[in-house]
N, C-alpha and C positions, 0 to 999 in steps of 0.2 A: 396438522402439526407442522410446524415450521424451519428447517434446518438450522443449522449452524451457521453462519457467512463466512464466505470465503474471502480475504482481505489477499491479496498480491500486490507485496511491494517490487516493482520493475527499478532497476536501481545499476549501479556498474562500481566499477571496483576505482577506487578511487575519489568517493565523491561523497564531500563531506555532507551534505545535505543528505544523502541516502543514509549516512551515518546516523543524523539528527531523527529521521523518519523513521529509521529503524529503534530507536530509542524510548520513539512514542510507541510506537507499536508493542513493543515488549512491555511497556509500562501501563501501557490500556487491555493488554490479555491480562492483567490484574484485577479488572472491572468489569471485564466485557468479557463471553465468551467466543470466539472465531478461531477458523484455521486458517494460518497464517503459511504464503509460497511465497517465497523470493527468487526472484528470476536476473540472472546478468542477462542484459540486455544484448550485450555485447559477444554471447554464444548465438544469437541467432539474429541473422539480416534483416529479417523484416520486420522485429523487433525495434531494431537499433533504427532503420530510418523511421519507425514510428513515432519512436520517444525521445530520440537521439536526444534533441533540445530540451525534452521536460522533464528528463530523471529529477528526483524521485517522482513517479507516478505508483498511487493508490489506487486499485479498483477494485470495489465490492461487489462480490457476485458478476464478476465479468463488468461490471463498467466502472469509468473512470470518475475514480469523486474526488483525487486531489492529481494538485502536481507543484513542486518545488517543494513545498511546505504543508504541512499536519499541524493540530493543536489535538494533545488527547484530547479534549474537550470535543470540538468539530466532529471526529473520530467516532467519539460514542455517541452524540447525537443522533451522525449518520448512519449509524450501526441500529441503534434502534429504532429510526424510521424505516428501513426496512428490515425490521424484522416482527 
């Protein structure tokens, strides 16, 4: 049996793009089932020089499959190839 995925949008306060990503994402948990974490980047340091430059950052299941930008579409593709 197959879990759920785990979707983390890494994102910071401020930033219209994380705005746009979070938009998808709320929009594609309509079609797609995951659990969805949202992290500020900007509570933890080793975060922030991680991503610092590529908020929004998407990873499923622990890895990275976007950054700047989502399309629900991409989203669920990706969702269902690993799942």
């Amino acid at each position: 049996m197959v879990g759920i995925p785990k979707v983390t949008l890494y994102t910071r306060k401020g930033c219209c793009l994380c705005e746009d990503a979070k938009r998808v994402l709320e929009s594609a948990r309509k079609r797609a089932r995951f659990d969805l974490d949202e992290v500020d980047i900007d509570g933890d340091a080793g975060l922030a020089r991680l991503y610092n430059d590529e908020v929004p950052v998407i990873a499923i299941n622990g890895s990275k499959a976007f950054k700047y930008r989502v399309t629900e579409q991409e989203l669920l593709k990706k969702l269902a190839a690993r799942g």
